[in-house]
N, C-alpha and C positions, 0 to 999 in steps of 0.2 A: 567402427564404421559410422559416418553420421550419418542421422538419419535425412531420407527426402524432404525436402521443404513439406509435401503433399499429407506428411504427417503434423504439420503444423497446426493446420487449416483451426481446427476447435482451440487450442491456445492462441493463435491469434483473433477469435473471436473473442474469445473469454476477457482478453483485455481492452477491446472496444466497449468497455461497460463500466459498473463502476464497479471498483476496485477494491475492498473492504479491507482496512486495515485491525481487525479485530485487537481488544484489549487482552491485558493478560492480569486478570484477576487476584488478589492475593485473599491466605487468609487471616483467620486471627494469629494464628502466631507465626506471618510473614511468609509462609511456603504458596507456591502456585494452587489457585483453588480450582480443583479438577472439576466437581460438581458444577459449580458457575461456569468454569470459562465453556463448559457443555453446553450447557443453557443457554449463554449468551450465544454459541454459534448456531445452536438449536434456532435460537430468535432471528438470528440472521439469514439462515436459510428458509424458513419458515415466510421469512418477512419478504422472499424472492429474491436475496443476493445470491449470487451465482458464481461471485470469484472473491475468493480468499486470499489472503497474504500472511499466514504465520508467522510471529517475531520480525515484525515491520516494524518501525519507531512509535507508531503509537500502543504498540503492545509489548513497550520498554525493552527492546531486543539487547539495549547495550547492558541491561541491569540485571540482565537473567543468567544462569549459569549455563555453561555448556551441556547437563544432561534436563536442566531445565526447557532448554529452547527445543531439543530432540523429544522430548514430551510434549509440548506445544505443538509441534506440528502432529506427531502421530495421532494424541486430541483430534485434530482439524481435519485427518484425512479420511479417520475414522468417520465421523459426523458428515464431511462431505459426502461418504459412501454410502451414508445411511439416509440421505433426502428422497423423500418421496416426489420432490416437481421434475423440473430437467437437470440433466447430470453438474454437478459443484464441480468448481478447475480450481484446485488448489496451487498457489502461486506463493513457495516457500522463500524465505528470507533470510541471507547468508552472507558473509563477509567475516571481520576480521585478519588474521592473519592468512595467508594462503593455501597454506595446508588445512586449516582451520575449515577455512571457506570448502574447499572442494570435499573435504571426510564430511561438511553438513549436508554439503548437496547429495555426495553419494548414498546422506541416509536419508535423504527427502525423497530420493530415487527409489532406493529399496521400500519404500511404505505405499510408494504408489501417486507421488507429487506429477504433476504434469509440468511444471516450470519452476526456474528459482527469480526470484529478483535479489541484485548482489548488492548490498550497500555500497553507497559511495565510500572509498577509500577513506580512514581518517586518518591516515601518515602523515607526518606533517612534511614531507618532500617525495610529493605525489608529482612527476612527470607526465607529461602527455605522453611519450614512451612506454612510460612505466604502466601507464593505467592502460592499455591497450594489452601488456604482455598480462597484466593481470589477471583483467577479463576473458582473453583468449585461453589463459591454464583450466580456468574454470568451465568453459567451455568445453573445451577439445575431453575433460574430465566425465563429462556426460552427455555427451552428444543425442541421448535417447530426448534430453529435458529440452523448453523452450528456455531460452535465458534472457532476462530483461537487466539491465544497467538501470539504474538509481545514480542519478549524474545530478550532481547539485554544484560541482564546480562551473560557473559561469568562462571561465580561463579556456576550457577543454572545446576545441573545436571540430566542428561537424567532420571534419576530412577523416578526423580517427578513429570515429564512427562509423566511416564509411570505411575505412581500414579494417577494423573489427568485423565488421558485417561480413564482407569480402575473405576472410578467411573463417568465420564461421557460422554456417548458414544456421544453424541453430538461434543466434542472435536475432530474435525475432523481432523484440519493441523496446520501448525507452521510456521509463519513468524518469520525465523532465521537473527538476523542479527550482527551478533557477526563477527569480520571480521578476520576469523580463517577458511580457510576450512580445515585442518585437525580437529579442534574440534568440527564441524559441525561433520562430519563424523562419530567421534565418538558418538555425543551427540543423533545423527540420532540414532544408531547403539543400544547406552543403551534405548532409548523412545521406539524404534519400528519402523522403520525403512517402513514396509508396514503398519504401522497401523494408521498414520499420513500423509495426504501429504505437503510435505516439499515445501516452497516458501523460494526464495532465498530474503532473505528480506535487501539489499543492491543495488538493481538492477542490470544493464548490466554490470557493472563493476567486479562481481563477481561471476554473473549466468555462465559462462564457467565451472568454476573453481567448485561451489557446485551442477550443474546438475551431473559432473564428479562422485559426492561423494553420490547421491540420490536425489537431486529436484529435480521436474519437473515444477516447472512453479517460475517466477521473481516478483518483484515491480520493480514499474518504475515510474520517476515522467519524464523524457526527453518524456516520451508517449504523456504526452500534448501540445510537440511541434514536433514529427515528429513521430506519431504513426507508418508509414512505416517500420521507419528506427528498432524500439521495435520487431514490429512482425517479420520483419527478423531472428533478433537474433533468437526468439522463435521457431521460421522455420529451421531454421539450426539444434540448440541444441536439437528438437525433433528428428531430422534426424540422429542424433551425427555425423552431420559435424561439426567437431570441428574446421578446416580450416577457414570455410563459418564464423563459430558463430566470429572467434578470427578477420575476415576482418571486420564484424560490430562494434566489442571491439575498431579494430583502429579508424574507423570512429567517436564513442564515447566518445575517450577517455580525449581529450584535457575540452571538454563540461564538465566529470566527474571531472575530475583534477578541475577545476575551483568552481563546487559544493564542492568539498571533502576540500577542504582549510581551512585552519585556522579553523579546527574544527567541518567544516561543518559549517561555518558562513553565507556563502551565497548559501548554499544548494537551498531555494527557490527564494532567489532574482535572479540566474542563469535564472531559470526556466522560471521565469515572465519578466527580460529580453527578454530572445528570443521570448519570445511571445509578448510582446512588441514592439520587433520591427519588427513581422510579423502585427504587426496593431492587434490585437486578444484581449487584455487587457493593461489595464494601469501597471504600474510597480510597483507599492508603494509595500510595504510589511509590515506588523505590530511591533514594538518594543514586543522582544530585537532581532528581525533581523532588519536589515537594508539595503535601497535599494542598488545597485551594484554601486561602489566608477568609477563616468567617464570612466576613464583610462581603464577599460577590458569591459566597456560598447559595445565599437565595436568591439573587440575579438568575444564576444557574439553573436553580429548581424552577422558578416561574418560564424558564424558557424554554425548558424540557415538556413541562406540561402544558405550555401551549401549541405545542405540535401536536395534540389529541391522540397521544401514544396509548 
């Protein structure tokens, strides 16, 4: 049976916010490092994040194993249950093959996950058809959970969305990350615009620019090294101080520039950097990223510790 929209209500807040894509820690000899990645969500909840994302891409979700990622979240769920401020919404991350996808979500479900978000398909003959049957299996699979799409394909149009939607009310929002806000706008515009809520799925670099156009809440992976500096943004852009949110943009920017390179080549090695050299976690990162090349290693660290963490 699905459930009522009316039990949505807290998963759709939860993603009007910012969005934390937590790291996934290794240790010295390569295994997930349970202690850390504690601590670090320990830090994040502590620090006032409220919504988690387990095995997102910035916590290397394609480099982990399958009983790896199932430890990763039960970690997260744990630690969310255990925050003393207001209640943590755990927002799991799942994809691969089909079957794949729906056995993770059904364990993200039994631990106690309140939504999944589904990576973008990486098939390489992904249909507008096809990605609509995809998300719908996963779907109708858990009906209990909210389910968020992770849509990076710019190709895929708003109507399938609204197709999607229209057969399963469980599809509650959309981690957009197409790096277009005028086609966000529209795309918003053809799905339904209120009937989705929209996460700006590129983080601080681009949450000005598509809360402008309809989001209301971010991803963020810089959250894991200066939640502050995240929740400002979100403070502002709630406000629509657009002034306020564009002085955090600066503060961010050089940090983003540095992730965004080359492809996003060191998207996470940035990340782990500066939490490395807050002392937080070790640096390593899993092949086919690789760790941060010396030379903008201290970039890194001077811009960590000018966020007064």
């Amino acid at each position: 049976m699905t459930a009522p929209k009316a039990s949505f209500e807290t998963q759709r807040a939860a993603l009007a916010d910012v969005v934390a894509i937590p790291v996934t820690p290794f240790a010295a000899d390569g295994s997930v490092d349970e202690p850390a990645h504690r601590a670090l969500l320990r830090r994040l909840l502590d620090g006032g994040v409220r919504t988690l994302t387990p095995n997102g891409n910035t916590g290397e979700f394609y480099a982990l194993t399958p009983d790896e990622r199932r430890l990763v979240t039960e970690w997260t769920l744990d630690e969310a249950r255990n925050t003393t401020g207001p209640p943590a919404v755990v927002l799991a991350g799942v994809g691969h093959d089909l079957p794949t996808a729906i056995g993770t979500a059904r364990h993200a479900r039994e631990h106690g996950a309140h939504m999944v978000m589904v990576h973008q398909p990486v098939h390489p003959y992904v249909s507008e058809g096809g990605w609509v049957d995809y998300h719908r299996a996963i779907a109708d699979a858990v009906p209990e959970l909210g389910v968020v799409p992770y849509i990076k394909n710019a190709s895929l149009s708003g109507a399938r969305l609204a197709e999607l939607g229209a057969d399963c009310p469980n599809v509650i929002g959309v981690k957009y990350a197409v790096p277009d806000a005028a086609r966000f706008a529209a795309f918003a515009r053809d799905a339904g615009l209120d009937r989705f809520v929209w996460v700006a799925g590129l983080a601080e670099p681009y949450a000005p620019s598509y809360f402008s156009a309809g989001a209301t809440g971010f991803t963020s992976g810089l959250v894991n090294v200066a939640p502050s500096v995240s929740l400002s943004m979100i403070e502002a852009l709630r406000s629509s101080d657009y002034p306020a949110a564009m002085k955090v943009w600066e503060q961010i920017r050089r940090f983003e520039e540095l992730r965004g390179a080359d492809a996003s080549a060191n998207n996470v090695s940035v990340v782990k950097e500066a939490l490395a050299s807050l002392g937080l976690c070790r640096r390593e990162v899993r092949p086919p990223s690789q760790e941060l090349p010396r030379a903008e290693r201290a970039e890194v660290a001077e811009i960590a510790a000018g966020w007064s963490i």
